[in-house]
C-alpha positions as CSV (number, residue, x, y, z in Angstrom):
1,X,19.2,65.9,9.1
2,X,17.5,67.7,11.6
3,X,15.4,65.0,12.4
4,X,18.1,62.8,12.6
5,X,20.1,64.8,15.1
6,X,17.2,65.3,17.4
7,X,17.1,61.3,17.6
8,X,20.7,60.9,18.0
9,X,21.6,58.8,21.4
10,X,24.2,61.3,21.8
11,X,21.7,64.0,21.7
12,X,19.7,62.4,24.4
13,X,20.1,64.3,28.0
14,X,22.0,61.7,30.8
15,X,19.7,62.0,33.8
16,X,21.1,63.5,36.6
17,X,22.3,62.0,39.7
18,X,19.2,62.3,41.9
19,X,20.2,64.7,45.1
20,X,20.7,63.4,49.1
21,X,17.8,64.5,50.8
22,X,19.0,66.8,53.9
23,X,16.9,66.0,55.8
24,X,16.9,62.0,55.5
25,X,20.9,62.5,55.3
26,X,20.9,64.4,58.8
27,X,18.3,61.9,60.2
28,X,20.6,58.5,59.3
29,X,23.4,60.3,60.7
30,X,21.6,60.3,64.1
31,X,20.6,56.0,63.7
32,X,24.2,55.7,62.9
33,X,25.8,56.8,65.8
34,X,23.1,55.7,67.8
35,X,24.2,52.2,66.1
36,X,27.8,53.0,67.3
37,X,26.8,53.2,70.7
38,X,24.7,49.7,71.0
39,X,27.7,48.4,69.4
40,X,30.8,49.9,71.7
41,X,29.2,48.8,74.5
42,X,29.6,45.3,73.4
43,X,33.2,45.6,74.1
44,X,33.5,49.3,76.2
45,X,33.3,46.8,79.7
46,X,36.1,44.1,78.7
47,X,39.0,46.2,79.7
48,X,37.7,47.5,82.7
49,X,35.4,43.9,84.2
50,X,38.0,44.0,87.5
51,X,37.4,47.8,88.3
52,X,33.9,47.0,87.9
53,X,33.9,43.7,89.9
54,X,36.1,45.5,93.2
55,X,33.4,48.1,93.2
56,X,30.2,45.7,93.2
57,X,32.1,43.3,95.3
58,X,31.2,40.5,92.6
59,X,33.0,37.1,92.5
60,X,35.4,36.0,90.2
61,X,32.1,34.0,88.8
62,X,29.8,36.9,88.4
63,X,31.4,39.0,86.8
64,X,31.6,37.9,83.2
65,X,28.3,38.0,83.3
66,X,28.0,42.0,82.6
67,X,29.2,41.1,79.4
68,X,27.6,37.7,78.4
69,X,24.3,38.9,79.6
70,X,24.3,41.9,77.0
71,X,25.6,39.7,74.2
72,X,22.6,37.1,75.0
73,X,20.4,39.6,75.0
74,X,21.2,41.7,72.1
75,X,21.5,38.3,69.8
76,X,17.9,37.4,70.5
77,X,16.9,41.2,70.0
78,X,18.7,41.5,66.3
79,X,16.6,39.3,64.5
80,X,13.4,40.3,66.0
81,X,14.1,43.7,64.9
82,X,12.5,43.3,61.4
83,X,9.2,41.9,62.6
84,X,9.7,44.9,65.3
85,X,10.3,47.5,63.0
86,X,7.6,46.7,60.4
87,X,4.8,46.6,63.2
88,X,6.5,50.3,64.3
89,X,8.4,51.7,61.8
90,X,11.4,52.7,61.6
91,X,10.6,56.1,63.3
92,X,9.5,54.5,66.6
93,X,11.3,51.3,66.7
94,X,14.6,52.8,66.7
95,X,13.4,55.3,68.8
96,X,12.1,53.3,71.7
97,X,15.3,51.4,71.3
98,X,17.4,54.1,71.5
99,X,15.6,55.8,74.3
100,X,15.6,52.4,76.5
101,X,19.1,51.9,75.9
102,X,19.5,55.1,77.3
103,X,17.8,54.3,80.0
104,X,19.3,51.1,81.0
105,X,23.0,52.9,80.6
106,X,21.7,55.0,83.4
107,X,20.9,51.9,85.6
108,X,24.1,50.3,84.9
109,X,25.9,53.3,85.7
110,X,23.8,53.9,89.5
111,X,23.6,49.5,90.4
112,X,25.0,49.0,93.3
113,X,25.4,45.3,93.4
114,X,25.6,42.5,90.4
115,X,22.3,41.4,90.6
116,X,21.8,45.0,89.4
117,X,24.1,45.6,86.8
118,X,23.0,42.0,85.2
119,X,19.7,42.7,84.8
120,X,19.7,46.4,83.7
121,X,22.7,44.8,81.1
122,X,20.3,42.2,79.8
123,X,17.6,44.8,79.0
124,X,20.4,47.2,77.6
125,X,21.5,44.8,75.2
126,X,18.1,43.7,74.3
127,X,16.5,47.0,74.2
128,X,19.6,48.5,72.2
129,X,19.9,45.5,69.7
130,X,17.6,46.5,67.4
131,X,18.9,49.4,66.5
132,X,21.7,47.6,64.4
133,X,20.6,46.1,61.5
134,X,17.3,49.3,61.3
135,X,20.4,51.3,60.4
136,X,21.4,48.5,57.7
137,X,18.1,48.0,56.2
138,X,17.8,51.9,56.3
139,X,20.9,52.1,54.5
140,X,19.9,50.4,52.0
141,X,16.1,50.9,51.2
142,X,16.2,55.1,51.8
143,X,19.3,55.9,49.4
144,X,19.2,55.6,46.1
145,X,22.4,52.9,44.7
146,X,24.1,55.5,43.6
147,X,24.9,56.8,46.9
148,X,25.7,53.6,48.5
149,X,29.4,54.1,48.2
150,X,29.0,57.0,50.3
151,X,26.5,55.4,53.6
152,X,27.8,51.9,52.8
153,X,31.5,53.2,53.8
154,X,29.4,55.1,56.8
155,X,28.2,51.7,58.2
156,X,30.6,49.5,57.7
157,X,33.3,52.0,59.3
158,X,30.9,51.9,62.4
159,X,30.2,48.3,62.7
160,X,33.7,47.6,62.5
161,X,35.4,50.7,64.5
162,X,33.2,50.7,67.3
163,X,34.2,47.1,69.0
164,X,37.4,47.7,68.0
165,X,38.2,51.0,70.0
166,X,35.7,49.9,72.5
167,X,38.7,48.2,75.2
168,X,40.6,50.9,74.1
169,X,37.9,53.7,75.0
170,X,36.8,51.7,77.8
171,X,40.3,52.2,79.4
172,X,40.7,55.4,79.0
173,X,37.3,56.2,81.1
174,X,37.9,53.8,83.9
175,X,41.5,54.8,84.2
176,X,40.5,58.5,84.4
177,X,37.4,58.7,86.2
178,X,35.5,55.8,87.1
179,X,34.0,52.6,85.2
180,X,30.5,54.0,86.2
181,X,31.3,56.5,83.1
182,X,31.1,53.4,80.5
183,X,27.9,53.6,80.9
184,X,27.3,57.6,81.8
185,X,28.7,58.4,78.6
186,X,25.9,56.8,76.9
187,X,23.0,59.4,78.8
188,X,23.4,62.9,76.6
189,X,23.9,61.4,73.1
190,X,21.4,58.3,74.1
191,X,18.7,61.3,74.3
192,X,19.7,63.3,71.5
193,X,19.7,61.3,69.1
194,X,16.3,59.4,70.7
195,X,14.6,62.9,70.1
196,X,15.9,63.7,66.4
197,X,15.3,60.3,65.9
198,X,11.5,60.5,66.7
199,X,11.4,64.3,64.8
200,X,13.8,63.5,61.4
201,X,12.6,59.9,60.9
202,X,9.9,59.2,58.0
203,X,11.2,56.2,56.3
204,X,7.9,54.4,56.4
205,X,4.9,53.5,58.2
206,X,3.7,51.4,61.1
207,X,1.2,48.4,60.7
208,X,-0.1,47.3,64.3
209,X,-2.4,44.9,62.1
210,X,0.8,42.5,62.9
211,X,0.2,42.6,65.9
212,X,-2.5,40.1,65.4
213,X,-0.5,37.6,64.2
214,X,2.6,37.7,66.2
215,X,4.1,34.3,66.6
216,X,4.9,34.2,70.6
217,X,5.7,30.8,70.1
218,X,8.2,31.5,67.5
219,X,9.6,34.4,69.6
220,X,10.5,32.0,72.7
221,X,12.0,29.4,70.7
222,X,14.1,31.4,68.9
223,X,15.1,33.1,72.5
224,X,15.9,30.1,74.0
225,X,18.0,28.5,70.9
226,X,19.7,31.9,70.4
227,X,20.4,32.7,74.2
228,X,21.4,29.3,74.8
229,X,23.4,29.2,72.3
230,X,25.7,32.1,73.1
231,X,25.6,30.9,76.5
232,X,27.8,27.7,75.5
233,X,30.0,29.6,73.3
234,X,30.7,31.6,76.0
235,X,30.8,29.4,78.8
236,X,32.2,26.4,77.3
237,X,35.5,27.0,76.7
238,X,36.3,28.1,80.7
239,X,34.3,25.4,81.8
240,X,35.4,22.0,79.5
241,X,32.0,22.4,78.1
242,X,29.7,19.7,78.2
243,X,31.6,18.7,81.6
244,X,29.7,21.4,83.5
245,X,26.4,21.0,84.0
246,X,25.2,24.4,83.3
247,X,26.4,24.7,79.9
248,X,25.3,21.0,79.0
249,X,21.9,22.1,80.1
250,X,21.8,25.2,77.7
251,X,23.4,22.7,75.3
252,X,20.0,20.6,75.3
253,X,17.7,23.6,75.6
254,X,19.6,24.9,72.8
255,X,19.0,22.2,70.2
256,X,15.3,21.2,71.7
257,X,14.6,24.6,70.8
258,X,16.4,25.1,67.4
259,X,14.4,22.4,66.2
260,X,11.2,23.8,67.4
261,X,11.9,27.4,66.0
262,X,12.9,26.2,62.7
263,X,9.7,23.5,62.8
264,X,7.9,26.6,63.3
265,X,9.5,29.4,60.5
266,X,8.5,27.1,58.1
267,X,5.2,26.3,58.7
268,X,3.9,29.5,60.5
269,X,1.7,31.5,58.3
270,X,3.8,34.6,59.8
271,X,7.0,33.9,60.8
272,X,9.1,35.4,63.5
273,X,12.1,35.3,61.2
274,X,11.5,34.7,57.1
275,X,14.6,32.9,56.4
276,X,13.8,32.5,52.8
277,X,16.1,35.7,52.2
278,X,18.7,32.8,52.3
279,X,17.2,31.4,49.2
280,X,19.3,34.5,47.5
281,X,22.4,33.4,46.7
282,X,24.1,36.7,47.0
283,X,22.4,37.3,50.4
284,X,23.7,33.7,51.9
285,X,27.6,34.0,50.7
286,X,27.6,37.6,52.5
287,X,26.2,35.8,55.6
288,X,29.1,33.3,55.3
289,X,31.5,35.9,54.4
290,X,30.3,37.8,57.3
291,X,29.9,34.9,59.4
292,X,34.5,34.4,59.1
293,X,34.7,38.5,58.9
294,X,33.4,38.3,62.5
295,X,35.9,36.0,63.7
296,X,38.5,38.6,62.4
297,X,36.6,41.4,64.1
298,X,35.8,39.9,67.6
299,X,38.6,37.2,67.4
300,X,41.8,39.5,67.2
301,X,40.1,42.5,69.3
302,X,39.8,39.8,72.0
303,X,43.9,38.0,70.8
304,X,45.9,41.3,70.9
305,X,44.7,42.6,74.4
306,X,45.3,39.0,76.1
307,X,48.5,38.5,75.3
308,X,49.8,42.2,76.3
309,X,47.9,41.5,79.3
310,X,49.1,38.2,79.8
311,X,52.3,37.8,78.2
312,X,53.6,41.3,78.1
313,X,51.7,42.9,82.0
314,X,50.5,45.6,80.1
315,X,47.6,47.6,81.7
316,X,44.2,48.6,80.5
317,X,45.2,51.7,79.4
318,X,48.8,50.7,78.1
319,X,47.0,48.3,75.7
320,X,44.2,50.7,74.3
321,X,47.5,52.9,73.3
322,X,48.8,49.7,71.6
323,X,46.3,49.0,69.5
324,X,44.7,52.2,68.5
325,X,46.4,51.7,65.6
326,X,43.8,49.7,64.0
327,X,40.9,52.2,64.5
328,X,43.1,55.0,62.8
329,X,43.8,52.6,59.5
330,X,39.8,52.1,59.0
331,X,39.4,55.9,59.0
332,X,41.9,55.8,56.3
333,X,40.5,53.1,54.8
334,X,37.2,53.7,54.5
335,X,36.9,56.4,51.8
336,X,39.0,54.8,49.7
337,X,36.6,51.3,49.8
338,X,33.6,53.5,49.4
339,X,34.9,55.4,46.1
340,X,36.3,51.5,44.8
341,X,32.8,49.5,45.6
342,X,31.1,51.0,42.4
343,X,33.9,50.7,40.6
344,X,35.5,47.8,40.8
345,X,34.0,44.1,41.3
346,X,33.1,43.5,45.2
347,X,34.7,40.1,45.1
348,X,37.8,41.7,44.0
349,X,38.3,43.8,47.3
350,X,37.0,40.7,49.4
351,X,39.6,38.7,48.5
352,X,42.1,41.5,49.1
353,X,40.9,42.2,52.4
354,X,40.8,38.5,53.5
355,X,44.5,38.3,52.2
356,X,45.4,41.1,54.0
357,X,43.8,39.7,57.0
358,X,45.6,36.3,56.3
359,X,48.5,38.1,55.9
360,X,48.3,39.6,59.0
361,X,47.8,36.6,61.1
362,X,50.6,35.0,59.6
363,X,53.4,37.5,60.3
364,X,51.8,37.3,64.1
365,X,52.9,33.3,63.8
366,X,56.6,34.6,64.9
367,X,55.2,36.2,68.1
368,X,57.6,36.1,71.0
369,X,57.4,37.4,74.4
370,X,59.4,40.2,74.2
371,X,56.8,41.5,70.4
372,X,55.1,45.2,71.7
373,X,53.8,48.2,69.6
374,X,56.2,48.2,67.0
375,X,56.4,44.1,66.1
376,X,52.8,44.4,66.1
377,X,52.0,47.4,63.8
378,X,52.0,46.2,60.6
379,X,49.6,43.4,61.4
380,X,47.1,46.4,63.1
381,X,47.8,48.0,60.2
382,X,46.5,45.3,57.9
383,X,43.7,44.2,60.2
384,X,42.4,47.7,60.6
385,X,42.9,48.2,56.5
386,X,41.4,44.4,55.8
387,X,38.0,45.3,57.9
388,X,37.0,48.1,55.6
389,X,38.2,46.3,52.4
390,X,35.4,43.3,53.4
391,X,32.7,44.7,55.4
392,X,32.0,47.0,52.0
393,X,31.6,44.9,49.6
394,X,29.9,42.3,51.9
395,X,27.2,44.6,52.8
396,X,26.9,45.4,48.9
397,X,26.7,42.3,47.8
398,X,24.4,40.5,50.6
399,X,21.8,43.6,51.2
400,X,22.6,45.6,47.8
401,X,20.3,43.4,45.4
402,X,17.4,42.3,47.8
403,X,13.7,44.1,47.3
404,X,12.6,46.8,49.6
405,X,9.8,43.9,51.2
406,X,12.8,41.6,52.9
407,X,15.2,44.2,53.8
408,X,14.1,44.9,57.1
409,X,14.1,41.2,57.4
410,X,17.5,40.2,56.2
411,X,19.2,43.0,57.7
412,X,18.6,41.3,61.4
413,X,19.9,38.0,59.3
414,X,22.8,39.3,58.2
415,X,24.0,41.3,61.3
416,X,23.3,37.6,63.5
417,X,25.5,36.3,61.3
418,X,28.6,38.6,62.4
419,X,27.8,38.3,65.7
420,X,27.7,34.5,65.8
421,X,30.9,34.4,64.1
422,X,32.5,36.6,66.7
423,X,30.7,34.4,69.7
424,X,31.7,31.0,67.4
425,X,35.5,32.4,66.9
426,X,35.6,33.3,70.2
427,X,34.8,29.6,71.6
428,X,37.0,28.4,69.1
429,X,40.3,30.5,69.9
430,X,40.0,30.0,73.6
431,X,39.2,26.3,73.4
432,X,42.2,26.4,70.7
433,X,44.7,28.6,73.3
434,X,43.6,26.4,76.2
435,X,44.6,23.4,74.6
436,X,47.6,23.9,72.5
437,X,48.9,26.0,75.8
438,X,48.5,22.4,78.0
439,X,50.3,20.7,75.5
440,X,53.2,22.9,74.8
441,X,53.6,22.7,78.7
442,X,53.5,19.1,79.0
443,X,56.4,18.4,76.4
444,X,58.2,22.3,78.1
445,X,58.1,20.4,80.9
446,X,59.3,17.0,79.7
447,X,62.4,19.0,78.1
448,X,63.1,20.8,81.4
449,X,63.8,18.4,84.0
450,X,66.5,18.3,86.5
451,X,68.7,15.9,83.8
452,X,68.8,18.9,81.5
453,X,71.8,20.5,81.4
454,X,70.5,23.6,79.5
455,X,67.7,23.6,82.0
456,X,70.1,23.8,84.9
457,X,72.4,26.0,84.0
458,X,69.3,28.7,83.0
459,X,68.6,27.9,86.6
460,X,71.7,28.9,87.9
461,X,71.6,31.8,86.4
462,X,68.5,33.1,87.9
463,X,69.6,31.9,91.4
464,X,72.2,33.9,91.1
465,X,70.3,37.1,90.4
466,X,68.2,36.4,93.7
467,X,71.7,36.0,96.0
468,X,70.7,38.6,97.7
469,X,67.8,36.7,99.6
470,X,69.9,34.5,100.8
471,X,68.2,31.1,101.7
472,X,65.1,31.9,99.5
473,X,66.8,32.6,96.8
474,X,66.6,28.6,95.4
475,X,62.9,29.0,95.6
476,X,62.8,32.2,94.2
477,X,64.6,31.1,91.1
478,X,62.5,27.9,90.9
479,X,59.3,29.9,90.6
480,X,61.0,32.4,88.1
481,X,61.8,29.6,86.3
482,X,58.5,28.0,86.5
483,X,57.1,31.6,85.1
484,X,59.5,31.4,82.2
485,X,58.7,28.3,81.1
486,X,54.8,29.0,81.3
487,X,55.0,32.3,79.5
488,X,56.9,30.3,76.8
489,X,54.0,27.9,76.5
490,X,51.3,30.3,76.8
491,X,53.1,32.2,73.7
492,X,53.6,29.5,71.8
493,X,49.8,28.6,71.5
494,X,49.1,31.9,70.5
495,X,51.9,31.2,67.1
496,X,49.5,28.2,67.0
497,X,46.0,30.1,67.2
498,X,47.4,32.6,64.3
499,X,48.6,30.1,61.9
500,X,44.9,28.6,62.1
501,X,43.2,32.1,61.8
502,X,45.5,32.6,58.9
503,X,44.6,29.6,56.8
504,X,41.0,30.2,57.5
505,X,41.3,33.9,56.3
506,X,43.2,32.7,53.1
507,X,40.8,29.5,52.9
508,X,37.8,32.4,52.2
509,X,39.8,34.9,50.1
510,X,40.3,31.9,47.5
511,X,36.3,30.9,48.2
512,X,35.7,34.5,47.1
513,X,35.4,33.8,42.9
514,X,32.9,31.6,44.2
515,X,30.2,34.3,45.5
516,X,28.2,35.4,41.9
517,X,28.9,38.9,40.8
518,X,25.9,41.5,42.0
519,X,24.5,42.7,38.7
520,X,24.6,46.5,38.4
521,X,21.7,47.9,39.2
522,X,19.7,45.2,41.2
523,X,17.9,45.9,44.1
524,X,16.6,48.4,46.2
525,X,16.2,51.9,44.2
526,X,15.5,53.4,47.2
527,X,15.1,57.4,47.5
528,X,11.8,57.2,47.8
């Protein structure tokens, strides 16, 4: 009996939970908000680019390049950052990144013409990139999986908060000191978190022997495909893309160059990128899924802010107050994701957060001209709730079940992805709201001639609001008129941009039961 008892299963001891190393807890703290920085400033400049261009005295041309020369940058930096980070480590990579980035938010902050900012912009971006997905592959090689829904929660509330308050925190600083404090505010953290960086940090070891056999030739093809190809998805749709010259010439560098770099992944002995962490199918449908989860992220932090700029006059500042909304329902959010991803399957909250984001979108498909904070909480509300719903499980499900070996690897993978679906979605809603806004005023305009009685008498009643001016008041009313009538057809492509957004948010949430179900367990065991 005794026996017996002894080899009972319910006398066996369950093994306890293995502890959170302080100090490794205390050192990804520091790479996580030196991750929030590189990723705010993706977005801190978008509110403030006219403040900025009156004080450079840049042309209306010139200037969105302070933020297209960071995002060119930065996307040829992300996936270099695994080869980077195993000839380093983790230790100096992300320090050296986060001490550069530093830097270069210093020259931003002291240029003193465009030229300047540009360049120092290019190498912030570049220099700061990498810091991204080491915090991802950190995440999820350090800790064991039984933490996960404690960092994974930390991440993905980072990645998703920080370009999302960035206009919003942008605003603020412009409004009340001066735009050169976008980049100041970087300087004291920037070096904090460089020097407990290069103290905490032990996560691994470098190997210069890589060195030897870095592909160059890999390197520039995958710069120029990459950077060429943001370059058209941001150009293009401001300049009828393969019309202007410029952007048909990055076109053809662009594809000369993909076909080069992907020539050359799969027959260099060591690649620049290994893309065979797409051979995993768990790590390729959270690419995809991050790949639309990006469009929601960059897409409707760049919708909302246009049209209360544009539609509703609303200043830089009077915007950020709009939609700080979102920012609060992630905080919210977030804990509640973390405690549900190891509890309940990850495909299950996908779908819920795509449905919420679908929903979102399509209560936005009523928009009129007169819609401000209150018409447009609840769809902040389930944006901001949606983000942290997906980018969980995502994360989980493409980095939770890869080895230690490709981590590094497929972290700059997966992180390109989101970034290329916020640069794709981009292109693709302002080529959409260009568009359906000249066709809505053609057939405005064939509606509102001077045979149309409605039109006429709307007319008349603006005229006679303008009596006052006496002779100019005809005029007056015709360009009020004119206004209307524009505003009408600018808001009437955006109904049109959120009904598509919606159907392809809905289109993935029923794609989800699709994506195979992680097995428990798989992985990383990290914690060691």
């Amino acid at each position: 009996m005794a026996a017996s008892a002894v080899l009972s299963p319910a006398a066996v001891p369950v093994p306890a939970e293995p502890a959170i190393d302080k100090r490794r807890m205390v050192a990804f703290l520091c790479m996580v908000f030196g991750m929030f920085m590189a990723i705010l400033d993706i977005q801190i400049v978008s509110a403030s680019l006219n403040e900025i261009q009156a004080g450079l005295s840049a042309s209306g041309d010139e200037i969105p390049w302070v933020q297209t020369s960071y995002l060119i940058a930065e996307v040829i930096s992300i996936p270099l950052s695994g080869t980077l980070s195993r000839v380093l480590s983790t230790r100096w990579m992300f320090s050296i990144s986060a001490g550069g980035f530093t830097l270069m938010s210093l020259m931003c902050a002291s240029s003193s013409t465009i030229t300047e900012m540009i360049v120092w912009r290019a190498l912030q971006g570049f220099i700061g990139g990498g810091m991204i997905p080491t915090v991802f592959a950190s995440a999820f090689t350090i800790f064991p999986a039984s933490k996960r829904s404690i960092v994974s929660p930390m991440i993905g509330l980072v990645a998703t908060l920080a370009p999302t308050i960035g206009p919003t925190v942008g605003g603020y600083l412009t409004d009340l000191m001066s735009w050169h404090w976008l980049f100041l505010v970087n300087v004291v953290p920037g070096i904090l978190v460089t020097i407990s960086t290069a103290i905490l940090v032990d996560f691994d070891k470098p190997d210069l022997s890589l060195l030897r056999r870095f592909d160059w030739f890999g390197l520039a093809t995958m710069a120029g495909f990459l950077g060429c190809l943001e370059y058209v998805l941001e150009e293009g749709p401001n300049h009828d893309w393969l019309q202007d010259e410029a952007v048909f010439a990055c076109a053809v560098i662009c594809a000369v160059c993909a076909l080069l770099f992907f020539w050359r992944v799969f027959s260099a002995r060591d690649p620049i990128v290994d893309l065979r962490a797409f051979s995993d199918r768990n790590f390729a449908s959270g690419c995809v899924a991050s790949f639309i989860m990006g469009i929601g992220l960059y897409g409707l932090t760049y919708l909302y802010p246009v049209y209360l700029a544009r539609v509703r006059g609303y200043s830089a500042l009077m915007i950020g107050e709009t939609m700080f909304v979102s920012g609060l329902c992630m905080f919210a959010t977030a804990p509640i994701a973390g405690r549900f991803s190891g509890k309940v399957d990850p495909r299950i909250l996908m779908a819920i957060g795509f449905g919420g984001f679908a929903a979102g979108t399509w209560i936005v498909t009523g928009l009129t001209k007169d819609w401000d904070f209150w018409e447009l909480l609840w769809p902040q509300v389930l944006r901001g709730c949606s983000l942290m719903l997906c980018m969980i499980p995502i994360n989980n499900i493409a980095l939770g079940t890869l080895p230690p070996a490709r981590m590094k690897n497929a972290s700059g993978l997966y992180n390109l992805t989101r970034n290329l679906g916020g640069a794709v979605g981009l292109a693709l809603i302002n080529t959409l709201l260009n568009d359906r806004w000249d066709l809505h005023l053609t057939r405005l305009h064939e509606r509102f001639t001077w045979s149309h009685p409605p039109a006429l008498e709307r007319l008349d009643a603006i005229q006679r609001g303008f009596v006052d001016y006496g002779s100019a008041a005809p005029a007056m009313a015709l360009k009020a008129m004119t206004n209307t009538v524009r505003i009408q057809g600018l808001v009437m492509a955006f109904e049109d941009v959120f009904l598509v957004l919606t159907l392809l948010f809905l289109a993935m949430a029923c794609a989800v039961p699709l994506i195979r179900k992680p097995r428990a367990g798989a992985g990383a065991a990290g914690g060691h």
